[in-house]
HTML snippet that shows the backbone in 3Dmol.js (N, CA, C, O; Angstrom):
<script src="https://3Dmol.org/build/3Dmol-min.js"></script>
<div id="view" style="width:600px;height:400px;position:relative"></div>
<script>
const pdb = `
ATOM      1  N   UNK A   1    -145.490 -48.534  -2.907  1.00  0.00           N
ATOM      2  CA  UNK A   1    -145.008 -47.966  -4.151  1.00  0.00           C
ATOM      3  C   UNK A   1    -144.911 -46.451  -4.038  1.00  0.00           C
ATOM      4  O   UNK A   1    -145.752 -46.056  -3.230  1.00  0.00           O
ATOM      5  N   UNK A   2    -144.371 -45.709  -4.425  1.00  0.00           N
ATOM      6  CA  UNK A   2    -143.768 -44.803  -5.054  1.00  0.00           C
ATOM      7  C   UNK A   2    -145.188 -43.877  -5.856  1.00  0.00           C
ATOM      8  O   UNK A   2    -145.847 -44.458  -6.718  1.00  0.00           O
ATOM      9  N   UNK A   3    -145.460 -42.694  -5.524  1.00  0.00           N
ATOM     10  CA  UNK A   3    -146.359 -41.599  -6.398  1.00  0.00           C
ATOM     11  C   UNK A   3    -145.174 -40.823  -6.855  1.00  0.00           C
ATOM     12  O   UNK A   3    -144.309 -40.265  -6.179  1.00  0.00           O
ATOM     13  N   UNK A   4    -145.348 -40.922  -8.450  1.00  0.00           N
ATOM     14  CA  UNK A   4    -145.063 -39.614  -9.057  1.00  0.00           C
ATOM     15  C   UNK A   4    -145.820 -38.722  -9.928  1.00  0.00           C
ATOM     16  O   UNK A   4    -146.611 -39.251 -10.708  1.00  0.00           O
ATOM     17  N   UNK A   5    -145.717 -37.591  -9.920  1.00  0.00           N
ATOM     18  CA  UNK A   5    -146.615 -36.580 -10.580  1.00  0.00           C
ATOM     19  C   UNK A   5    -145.996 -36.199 -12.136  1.00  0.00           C
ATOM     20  O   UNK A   5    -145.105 -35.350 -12.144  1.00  0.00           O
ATOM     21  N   UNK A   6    -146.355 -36.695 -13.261  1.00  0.00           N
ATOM     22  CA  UNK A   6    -145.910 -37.378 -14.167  1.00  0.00           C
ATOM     23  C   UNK A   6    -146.412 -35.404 -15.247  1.00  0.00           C
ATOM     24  O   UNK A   6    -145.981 -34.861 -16.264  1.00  0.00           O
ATOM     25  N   UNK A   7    -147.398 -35.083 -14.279  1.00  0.00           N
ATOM     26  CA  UNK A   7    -148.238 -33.358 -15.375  1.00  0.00           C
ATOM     27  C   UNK A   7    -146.878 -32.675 -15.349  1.00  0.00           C
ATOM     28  O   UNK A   7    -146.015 -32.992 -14.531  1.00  0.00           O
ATOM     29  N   UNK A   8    -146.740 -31.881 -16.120  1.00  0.00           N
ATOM     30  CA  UNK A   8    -145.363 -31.213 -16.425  1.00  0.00           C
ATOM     31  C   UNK A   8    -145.663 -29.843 -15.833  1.00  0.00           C
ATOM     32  O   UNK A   8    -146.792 -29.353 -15.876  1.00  0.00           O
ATOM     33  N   UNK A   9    -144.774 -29.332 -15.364  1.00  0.00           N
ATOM     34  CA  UNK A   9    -145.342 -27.869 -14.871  1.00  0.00           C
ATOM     35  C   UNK A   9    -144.349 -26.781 -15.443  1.00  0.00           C
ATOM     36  O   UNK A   9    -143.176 -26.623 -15.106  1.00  0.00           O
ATOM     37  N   UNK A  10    -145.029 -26.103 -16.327  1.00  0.00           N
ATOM     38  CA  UNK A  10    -144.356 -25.456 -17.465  1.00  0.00           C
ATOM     39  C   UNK A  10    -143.890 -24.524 -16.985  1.00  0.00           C
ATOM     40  O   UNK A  10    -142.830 -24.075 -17.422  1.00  0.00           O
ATOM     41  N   UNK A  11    -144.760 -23.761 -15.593  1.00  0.00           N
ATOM     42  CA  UNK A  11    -144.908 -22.440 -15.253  1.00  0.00           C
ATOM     43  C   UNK A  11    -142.951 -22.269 -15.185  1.00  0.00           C
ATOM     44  O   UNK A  11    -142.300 -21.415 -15.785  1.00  0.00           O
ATOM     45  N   UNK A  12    -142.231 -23.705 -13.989  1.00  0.00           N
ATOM     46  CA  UNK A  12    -141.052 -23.324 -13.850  1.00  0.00           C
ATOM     47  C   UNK A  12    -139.821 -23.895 -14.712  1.00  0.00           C
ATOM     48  O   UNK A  12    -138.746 -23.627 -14.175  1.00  0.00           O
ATOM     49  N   UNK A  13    -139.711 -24.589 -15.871  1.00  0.00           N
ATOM     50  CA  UNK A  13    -139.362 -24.436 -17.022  1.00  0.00           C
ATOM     51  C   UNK A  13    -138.632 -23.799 -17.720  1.00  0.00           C
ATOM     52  O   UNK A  13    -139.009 -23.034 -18.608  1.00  0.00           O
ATOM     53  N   UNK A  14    -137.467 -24.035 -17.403  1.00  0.00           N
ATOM     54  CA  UNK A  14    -136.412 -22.872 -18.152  1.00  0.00           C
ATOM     55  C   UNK A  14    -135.357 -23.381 -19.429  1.00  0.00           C
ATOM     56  O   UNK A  14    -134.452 -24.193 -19.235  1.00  0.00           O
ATOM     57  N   UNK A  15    -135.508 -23.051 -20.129  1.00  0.00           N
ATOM     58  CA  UNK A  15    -134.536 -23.217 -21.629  1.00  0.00           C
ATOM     59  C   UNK A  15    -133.555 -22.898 -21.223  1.00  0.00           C
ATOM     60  O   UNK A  15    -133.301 -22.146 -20.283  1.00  0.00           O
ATOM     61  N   UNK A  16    -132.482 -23.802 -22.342  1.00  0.00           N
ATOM     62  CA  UNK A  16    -131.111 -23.896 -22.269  1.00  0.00           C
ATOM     63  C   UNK A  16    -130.730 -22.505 -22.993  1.00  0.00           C
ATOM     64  O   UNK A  16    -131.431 -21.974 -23.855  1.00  0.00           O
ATOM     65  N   UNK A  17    -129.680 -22.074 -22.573  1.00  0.00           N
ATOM     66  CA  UNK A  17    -128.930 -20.985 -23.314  1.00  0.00           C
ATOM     67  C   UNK A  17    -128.958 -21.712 -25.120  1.00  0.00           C
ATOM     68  O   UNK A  17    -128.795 -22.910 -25.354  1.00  0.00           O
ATOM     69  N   UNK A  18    -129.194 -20.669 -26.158  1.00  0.00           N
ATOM     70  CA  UNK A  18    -128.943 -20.858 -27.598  1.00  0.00           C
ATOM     71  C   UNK A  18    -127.714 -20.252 -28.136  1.00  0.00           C
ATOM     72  O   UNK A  18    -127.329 -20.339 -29.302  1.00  0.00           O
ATOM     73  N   UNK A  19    -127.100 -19.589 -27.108  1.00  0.00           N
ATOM     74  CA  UNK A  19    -125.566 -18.872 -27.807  1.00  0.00           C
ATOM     75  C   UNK A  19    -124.628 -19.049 -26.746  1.00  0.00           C
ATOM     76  O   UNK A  19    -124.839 -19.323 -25.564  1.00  0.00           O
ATOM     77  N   UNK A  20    -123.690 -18.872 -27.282  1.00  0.00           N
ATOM     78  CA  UNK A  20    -122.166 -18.899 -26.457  1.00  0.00           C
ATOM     79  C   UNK A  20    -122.885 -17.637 -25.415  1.00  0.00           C
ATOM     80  O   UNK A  20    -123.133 -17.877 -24.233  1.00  0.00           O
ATOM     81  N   UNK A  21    -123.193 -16.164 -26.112  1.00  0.00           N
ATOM     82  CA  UNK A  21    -123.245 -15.214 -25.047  1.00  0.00           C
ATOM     83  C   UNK A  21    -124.408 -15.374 -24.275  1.00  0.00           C
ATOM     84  O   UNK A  21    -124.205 -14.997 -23.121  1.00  0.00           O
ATOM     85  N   UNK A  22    -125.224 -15.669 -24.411  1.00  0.00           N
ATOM     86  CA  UNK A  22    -126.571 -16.268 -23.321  1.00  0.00           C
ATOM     87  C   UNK A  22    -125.881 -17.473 -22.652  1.00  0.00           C
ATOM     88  O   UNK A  22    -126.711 -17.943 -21.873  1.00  0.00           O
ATOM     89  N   UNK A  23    -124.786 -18.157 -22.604  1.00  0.00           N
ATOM     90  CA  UNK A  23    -124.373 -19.231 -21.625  1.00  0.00           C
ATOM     91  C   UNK A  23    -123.326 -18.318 -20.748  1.00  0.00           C
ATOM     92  O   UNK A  23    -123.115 -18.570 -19.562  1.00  0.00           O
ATOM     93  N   UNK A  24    -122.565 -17.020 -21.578  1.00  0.00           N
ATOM     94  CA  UNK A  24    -122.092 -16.910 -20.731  1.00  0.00           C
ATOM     95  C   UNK A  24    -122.568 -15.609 -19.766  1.00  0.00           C
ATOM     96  O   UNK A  24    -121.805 -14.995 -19.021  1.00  0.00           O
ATOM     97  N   UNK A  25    -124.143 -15.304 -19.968  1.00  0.00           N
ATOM     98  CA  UNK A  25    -124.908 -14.513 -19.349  1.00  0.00           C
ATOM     99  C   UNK A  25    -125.114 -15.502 -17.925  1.00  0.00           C
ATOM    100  O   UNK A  25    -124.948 -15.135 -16.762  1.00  0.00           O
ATOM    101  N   UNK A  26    -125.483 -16.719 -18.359  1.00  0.00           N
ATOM    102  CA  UNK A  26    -126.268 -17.776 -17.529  1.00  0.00           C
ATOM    103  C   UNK A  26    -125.016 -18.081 -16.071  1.00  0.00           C
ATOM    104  O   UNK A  26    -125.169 -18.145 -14.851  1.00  0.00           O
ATOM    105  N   UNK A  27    -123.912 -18.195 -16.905  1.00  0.00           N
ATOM    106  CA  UNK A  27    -122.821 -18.508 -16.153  1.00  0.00           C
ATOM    107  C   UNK A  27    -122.363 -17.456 -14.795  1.00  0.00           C
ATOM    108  O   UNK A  27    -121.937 -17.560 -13.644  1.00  0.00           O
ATOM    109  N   UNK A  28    -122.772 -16.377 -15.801  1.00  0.00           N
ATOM    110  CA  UNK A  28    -122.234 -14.977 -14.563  1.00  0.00           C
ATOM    111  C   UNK A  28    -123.459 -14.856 -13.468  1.00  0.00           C
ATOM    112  O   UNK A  28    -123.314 -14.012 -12.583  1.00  0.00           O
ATOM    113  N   UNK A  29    -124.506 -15.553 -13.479  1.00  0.00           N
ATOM    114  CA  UNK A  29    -125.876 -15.079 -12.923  1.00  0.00           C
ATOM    115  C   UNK A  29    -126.054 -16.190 -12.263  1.00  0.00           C
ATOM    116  O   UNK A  29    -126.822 -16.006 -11.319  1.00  0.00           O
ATOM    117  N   UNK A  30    -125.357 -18.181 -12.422  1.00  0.00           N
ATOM    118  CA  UNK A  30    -124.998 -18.927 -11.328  1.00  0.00           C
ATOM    119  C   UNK A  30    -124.280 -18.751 -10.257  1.00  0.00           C
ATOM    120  O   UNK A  30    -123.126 -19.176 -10.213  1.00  0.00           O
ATOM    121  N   UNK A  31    -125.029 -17.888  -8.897  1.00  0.00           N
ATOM    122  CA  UNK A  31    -123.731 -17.432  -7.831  1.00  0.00           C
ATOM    123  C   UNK A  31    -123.042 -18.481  -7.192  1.00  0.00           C
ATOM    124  O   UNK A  31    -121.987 -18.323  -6.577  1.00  0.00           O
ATOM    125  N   UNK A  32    -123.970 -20.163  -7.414  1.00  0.00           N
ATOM    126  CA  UNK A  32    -123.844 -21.086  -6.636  1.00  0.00           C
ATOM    127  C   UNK A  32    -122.447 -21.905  -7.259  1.00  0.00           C
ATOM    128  O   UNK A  32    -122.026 -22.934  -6.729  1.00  0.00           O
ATOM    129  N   UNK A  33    -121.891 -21.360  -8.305  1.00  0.00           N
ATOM    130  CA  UNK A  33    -120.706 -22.562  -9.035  1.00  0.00           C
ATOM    131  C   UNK A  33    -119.762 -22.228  -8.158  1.00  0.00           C
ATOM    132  O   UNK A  33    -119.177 -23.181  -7.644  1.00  0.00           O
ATOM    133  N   UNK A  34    -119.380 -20.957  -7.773  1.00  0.00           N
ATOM    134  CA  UNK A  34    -117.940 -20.685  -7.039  1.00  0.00           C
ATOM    135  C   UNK A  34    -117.952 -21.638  -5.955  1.00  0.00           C
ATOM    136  O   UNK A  34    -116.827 -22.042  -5.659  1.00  0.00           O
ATOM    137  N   UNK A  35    -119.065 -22.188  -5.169  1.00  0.00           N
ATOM    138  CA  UNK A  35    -119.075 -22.878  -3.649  1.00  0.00           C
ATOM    139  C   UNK A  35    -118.448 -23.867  -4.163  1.00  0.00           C
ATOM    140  O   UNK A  35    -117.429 -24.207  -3.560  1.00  0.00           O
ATOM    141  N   UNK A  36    -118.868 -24.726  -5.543  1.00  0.00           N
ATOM    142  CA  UNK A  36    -118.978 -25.600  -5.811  1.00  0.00           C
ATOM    143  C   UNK A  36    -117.574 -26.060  -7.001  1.00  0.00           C
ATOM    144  O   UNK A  36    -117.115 -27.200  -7.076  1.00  0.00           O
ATOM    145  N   UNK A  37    -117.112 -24.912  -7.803  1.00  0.00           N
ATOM    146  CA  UNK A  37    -115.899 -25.257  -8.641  1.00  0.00           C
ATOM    147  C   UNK A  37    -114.855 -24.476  -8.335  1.00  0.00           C
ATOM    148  O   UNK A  37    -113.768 -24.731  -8.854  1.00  0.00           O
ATOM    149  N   UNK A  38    -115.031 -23.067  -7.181  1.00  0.00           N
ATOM    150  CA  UNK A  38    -114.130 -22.147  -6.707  1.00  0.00           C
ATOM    151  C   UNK A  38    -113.752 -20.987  -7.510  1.00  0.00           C
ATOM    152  O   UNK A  38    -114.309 -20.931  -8.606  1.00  0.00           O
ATOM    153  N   UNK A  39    -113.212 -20.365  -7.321  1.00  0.00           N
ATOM    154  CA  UNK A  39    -113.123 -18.792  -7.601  1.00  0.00           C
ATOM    155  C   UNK A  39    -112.421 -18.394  -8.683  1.00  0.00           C
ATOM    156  O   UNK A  39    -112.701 -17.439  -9.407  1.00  0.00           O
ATOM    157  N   UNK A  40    -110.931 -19.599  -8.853  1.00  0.00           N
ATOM    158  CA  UNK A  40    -109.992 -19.756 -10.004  1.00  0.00           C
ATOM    159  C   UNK A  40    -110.668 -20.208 -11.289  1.00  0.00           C
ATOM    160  O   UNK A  40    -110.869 -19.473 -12.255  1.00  0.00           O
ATOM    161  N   UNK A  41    -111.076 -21.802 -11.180  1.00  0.00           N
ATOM    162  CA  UNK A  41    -111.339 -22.379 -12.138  1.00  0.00           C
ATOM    163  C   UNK A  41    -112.914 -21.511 -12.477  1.00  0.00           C
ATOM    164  O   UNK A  41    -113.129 -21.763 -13.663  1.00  0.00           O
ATOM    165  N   UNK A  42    -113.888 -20.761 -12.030  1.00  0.00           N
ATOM    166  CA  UNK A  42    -114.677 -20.191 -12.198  1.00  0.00           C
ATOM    167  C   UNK A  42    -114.173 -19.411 -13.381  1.00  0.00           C
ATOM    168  O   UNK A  42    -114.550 -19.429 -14.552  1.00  0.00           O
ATOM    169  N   UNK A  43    -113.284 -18.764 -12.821  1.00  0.00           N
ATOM    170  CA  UNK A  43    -112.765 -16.984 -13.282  1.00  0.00           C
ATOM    171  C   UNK A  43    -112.059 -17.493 -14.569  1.00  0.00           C
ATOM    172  O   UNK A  43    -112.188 -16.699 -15.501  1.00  0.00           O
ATOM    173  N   UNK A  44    -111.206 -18.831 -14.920  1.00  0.00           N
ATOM    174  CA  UNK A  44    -111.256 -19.318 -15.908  1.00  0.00           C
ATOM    175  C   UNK A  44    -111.626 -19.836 -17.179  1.00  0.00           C
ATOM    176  O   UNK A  44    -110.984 -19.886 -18.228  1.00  0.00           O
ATOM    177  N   UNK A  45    -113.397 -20.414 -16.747  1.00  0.00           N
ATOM    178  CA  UNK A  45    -113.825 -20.524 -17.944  1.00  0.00           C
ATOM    179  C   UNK A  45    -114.534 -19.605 -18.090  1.00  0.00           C
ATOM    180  O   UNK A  45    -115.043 -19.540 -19.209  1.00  0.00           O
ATOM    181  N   UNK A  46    -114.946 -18.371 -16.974  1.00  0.00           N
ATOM    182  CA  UNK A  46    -115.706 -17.343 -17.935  1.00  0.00           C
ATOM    183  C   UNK A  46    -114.525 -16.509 -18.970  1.00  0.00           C
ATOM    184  O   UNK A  46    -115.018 -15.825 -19.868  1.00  0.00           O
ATOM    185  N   UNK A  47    -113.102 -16.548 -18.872  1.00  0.00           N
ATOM    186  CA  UNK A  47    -112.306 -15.478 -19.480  1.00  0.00           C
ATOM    187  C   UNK A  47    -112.304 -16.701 -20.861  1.00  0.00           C
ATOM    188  O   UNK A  47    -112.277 -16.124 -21.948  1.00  0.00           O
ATOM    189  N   UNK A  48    -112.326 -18.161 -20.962  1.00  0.00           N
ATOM    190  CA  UNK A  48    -112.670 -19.057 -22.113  1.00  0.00           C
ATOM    191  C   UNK A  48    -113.286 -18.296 -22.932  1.00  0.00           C
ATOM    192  O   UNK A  48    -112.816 -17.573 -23.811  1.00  0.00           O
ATOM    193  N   UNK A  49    -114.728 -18.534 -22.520  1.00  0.00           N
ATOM    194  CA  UNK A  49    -116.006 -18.015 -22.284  1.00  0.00           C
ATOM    195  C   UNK A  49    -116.233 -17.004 -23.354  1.00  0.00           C
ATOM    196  O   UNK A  49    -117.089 -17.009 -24.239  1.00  0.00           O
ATOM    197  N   UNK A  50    -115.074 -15.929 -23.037  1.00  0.00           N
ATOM    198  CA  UNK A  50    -115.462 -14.607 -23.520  1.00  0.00           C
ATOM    199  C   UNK A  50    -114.234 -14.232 -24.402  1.00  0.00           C
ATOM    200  O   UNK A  50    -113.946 -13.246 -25.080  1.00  0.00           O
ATOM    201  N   UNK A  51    -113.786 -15.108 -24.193  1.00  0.00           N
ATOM    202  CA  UNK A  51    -112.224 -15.528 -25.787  1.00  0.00           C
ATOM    203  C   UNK A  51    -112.915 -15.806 -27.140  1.00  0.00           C
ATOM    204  O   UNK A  51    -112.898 -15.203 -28.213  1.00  0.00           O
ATOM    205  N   UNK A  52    -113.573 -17.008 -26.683  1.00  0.00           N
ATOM    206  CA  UNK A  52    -114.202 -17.804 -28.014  1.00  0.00           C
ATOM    207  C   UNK A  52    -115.270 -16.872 -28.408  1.00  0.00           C
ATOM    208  O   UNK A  52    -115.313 -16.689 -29.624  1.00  0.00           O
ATOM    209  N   UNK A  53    -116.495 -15.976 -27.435  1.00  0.00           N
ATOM    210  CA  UNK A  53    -116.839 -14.993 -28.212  1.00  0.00           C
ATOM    211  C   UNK A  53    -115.999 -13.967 -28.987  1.00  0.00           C
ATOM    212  O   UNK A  53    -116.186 -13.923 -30.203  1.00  0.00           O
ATOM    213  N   UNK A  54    -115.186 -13.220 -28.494  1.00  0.00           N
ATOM    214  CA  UNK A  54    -114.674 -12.337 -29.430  1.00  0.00           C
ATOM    215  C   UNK A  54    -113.910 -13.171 -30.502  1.00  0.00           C
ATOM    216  O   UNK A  54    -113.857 -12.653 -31.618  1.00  0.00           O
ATOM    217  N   UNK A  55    -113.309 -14.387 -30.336  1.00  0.00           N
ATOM    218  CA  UNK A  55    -112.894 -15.176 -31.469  1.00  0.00           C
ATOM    219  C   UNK A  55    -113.834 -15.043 -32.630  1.00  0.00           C
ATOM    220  O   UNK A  55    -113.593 -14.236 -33.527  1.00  0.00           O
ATOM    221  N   UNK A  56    -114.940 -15.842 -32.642  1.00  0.00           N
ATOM    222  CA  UNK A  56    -116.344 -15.979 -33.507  1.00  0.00           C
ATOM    223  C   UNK A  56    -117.118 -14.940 -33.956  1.00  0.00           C
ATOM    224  O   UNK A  56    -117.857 -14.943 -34.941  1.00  0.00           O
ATOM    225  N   UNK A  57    -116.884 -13.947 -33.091  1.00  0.00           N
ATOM    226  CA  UNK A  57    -117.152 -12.825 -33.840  1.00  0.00           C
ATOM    227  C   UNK A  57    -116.337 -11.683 -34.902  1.00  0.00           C
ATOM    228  O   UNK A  57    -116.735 -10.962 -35.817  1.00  0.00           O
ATOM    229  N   UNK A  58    -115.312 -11.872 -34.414  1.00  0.00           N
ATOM    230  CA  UNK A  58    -114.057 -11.352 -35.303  1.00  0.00           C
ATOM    231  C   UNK A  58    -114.212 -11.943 -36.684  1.00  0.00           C
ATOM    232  O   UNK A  58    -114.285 -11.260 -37.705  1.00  0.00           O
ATOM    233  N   UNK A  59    -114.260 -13.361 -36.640  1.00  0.00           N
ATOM    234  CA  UNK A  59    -114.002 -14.204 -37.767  1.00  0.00           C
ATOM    235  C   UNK A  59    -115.067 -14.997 -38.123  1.00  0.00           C
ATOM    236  O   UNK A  59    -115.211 -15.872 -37.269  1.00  0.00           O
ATOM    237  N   UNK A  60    -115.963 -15.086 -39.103  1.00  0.00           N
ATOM    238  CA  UNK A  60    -117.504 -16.036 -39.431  1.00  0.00           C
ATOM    239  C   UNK A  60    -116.937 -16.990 -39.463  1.00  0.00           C
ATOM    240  O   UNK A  60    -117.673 -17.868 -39.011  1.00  0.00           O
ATOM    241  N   UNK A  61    -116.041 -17.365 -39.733  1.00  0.00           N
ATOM    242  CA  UNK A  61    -115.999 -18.695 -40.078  1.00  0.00           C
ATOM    243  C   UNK A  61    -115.270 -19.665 -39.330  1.00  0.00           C
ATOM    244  O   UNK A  61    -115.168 -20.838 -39.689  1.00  0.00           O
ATOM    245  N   UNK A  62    -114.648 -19.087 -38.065  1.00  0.00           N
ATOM    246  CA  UNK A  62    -114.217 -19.789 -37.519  1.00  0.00           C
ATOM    247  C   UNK A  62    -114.753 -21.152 -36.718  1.00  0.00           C
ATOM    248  O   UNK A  62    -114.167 -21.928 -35.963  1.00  0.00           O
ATOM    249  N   UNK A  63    -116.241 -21.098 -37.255  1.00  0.00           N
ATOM    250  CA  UNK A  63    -116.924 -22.521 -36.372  1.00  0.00           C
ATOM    251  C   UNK A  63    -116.693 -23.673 -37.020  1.00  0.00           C
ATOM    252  O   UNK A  63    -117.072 -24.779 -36.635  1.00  0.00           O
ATOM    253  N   UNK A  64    -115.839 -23.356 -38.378  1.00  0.00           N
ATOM    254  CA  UNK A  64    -115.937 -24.311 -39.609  1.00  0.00           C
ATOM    255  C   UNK A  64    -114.501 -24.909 -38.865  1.00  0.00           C
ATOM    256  O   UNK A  64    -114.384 -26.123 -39.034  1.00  0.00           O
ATOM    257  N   UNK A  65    -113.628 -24.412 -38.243  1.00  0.00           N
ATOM    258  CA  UNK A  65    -112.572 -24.590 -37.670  1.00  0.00           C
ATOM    259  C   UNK A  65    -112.691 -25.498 -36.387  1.00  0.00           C
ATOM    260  O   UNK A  65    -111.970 -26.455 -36.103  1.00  0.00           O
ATOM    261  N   UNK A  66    -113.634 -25.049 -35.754  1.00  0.00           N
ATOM    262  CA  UNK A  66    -114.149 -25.610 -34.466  1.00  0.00           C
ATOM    263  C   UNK A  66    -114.852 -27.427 -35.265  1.00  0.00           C
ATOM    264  O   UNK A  66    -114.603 -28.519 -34.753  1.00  0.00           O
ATOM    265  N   UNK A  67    -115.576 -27.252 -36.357  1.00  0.00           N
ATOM    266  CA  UNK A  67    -115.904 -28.691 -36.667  1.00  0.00           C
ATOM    267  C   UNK A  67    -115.262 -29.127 -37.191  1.00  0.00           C
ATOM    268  O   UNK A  67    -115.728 -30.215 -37.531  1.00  0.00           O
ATOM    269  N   UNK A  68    -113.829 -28.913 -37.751  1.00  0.00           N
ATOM    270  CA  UNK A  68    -112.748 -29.436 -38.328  1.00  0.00           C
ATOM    271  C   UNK A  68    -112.230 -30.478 -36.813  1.00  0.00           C
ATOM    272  O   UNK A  68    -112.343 -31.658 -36.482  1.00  0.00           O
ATOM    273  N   UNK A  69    -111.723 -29.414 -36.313  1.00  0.00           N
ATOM    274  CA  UNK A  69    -111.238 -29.561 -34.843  1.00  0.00           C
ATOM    275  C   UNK A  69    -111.975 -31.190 -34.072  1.00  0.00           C
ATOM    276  O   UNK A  69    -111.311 -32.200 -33.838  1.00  0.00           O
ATOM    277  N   UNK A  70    -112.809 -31.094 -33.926  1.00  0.00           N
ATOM    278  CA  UNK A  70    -113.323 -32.055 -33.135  1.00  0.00           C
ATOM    279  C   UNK A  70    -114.228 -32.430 -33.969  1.00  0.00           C
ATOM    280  O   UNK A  70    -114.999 -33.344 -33.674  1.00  0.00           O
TER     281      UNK A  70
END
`;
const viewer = $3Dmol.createViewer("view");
viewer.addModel(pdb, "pdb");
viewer.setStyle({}, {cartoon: {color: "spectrum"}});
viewer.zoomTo();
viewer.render();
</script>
């Protein structure tokens, strides 16, 4: 059978981003996505990324749009 170590180890434990701009902090500070999604589609969703921030910030209410939306 199989040992697993079931104690949680908090020390390395990292939280999810809570905002669009802390994901897209997180995003610029993954060096490993380019190996892995390439340089284009990278450079793509960070310019998304940083659309929909200045979108949402321009306008409060545009999230009401975003839950219309989908």
């Amino acid at each position: 059978m199989y040992e697993t170590d079931t104690s949680p180890n908090l020390e390395n434990l990292r939280s999810l981003p809570k905002s669009l701009s802390e994901s897209l902090e997180a995003l610029h500070k993954a060096d490993f996505l380019e190996e892995f999604i390439g340089d284009k589609l990278l450079t793509a969703i960070k310019a998304i990324g940083k659309a929909e921030i200045d979108q949402y910030s321009k306008n409060k209410d545009a999230y009401k749009q975003l839950i219309y939306r989908y």
